[in-house]
C-alpha positions as CSV (number, residue, x, y, z in Angstrom):
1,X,6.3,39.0,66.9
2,X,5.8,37.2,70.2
3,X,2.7,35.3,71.9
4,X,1.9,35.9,74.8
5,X,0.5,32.9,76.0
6,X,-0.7,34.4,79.7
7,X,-3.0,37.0,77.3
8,X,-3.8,33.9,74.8
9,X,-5.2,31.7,77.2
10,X,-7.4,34.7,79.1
11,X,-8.8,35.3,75.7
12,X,-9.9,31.6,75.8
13,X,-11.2,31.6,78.6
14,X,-13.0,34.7,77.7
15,X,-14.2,33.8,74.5
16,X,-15.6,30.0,76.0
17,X,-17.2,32.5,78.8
18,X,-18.9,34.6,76.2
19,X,-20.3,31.7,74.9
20,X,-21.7,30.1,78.1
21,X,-19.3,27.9,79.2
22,X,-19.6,28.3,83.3
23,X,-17.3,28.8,85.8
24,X,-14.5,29.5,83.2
25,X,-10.8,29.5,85.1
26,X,-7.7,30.0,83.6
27,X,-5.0,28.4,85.9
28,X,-1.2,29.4,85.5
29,X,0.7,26.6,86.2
30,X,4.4,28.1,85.1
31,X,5.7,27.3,88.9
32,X,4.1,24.0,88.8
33,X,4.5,22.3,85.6
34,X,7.2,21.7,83.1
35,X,5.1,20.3,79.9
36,X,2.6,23.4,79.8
37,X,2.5,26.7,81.1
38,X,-1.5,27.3,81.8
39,X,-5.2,25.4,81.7
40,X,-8.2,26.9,80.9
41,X,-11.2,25.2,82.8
42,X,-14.8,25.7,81.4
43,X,-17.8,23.1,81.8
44,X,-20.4,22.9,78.9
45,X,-24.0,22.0,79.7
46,X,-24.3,19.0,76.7
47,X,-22.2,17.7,73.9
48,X,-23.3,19.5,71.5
49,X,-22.5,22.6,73.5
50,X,-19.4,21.3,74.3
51,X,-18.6,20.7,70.3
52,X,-19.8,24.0,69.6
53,X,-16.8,25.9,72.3
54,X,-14.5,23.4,70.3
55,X,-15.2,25.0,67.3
56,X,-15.1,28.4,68.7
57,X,-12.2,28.2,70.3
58,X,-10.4,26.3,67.4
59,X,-11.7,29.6,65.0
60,X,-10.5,31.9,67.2
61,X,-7.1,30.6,67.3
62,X,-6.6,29.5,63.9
63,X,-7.0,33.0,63.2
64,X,-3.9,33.5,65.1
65,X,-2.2,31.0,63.5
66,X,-2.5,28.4,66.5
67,X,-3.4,24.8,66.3
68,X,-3.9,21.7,68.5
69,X,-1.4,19.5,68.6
70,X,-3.8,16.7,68.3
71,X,-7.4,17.2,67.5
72,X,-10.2,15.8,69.5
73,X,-12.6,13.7,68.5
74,X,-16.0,14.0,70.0
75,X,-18.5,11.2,70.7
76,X,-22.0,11.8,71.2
77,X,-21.7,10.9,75.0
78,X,-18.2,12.9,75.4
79,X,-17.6,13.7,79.2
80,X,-14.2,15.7,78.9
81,X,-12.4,17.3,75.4
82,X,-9.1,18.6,76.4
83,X,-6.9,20.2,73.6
84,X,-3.4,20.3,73.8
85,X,-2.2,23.8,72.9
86,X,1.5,23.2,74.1
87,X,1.5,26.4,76.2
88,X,-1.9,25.6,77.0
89,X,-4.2,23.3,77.7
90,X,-8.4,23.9,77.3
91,X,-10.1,21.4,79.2
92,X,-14.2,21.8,78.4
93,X,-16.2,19.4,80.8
94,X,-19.1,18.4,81.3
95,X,-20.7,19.5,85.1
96,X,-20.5,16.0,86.3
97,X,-16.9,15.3,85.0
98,X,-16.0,18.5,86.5
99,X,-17.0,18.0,89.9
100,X,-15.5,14.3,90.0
101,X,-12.0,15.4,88.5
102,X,-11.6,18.6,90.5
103,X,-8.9,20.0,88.5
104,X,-8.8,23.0,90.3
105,X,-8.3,21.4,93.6
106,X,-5.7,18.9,92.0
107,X,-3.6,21.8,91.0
108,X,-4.4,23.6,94.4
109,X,-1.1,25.4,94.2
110,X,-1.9,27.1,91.0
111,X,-2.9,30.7,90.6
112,X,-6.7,30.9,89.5
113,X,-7.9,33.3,87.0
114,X,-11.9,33.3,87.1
115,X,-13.0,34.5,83.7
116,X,-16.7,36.1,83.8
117,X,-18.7,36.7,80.6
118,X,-19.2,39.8,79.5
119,X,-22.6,41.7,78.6
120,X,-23.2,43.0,75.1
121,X,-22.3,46.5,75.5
122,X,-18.7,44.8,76.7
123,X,-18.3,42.4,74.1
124,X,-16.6,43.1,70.3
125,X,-18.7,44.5,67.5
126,X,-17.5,40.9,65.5
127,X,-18.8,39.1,68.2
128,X,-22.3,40.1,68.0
């Protein structure tokens, strides 16, 4: 059975989008990088939001059978978690990180997947 990693990392970014992380991207960066194939982009509004899409997102894909390679650890005043997926890489940041790094406009070349939350009647029976 194969991953694939384009549908993997939408479903991140949906599922950090469901759970109100803003302005969710996923950005394919297959032409443009050789150590990972896509990022997914969301900003968190505090960090204990910001541990909370960690442990979403790390539920979500253990049940896949997908782990970090390294698992973040997040102080109270955390700015930035990014999780090294291999094929992927989340980055959940905070509004202010966000606008300083500009990670969409570092990796200007990269094609940008906006990733909208979806309203109940759209979401999974599980989910709700």
């Amino acid at each position: 059975m194969s991953i694939d990693m384009r549908e993997t990392a939408l479903a991140c970014g949906q599922l950090l989008a469901d759970h109100n992380g803003s302005d969710t991207v996923v950005m394919d960066l297959r032409k443009l990088s050789s150590w990972t194939d896509f990022f997914v982009v969301t900003s968190a509004t505090s960090s204990t939001h910001m541990r909370g899409l960690l442990r979403h997102l790390e539920d979500h894909l253990a049940e896949q059978g997908i782990v970090p390679l390294r698992r973040p650890r997040l102080a109270e005043d955390e700015e930035w978690c990014l999780v090294d997926f291999g094929d992927f890489v989340v980055h959940i940041m905070s509004l202010g990180a966000r606008a300083f790094y500009e990670l969409e406009k570092l990796w200007f070349e990269a094609e940008l997947s906006p990733v909208s939350p979806r309203g109940p009647a759209e979401a999974k029976p599980e989910a709700l």
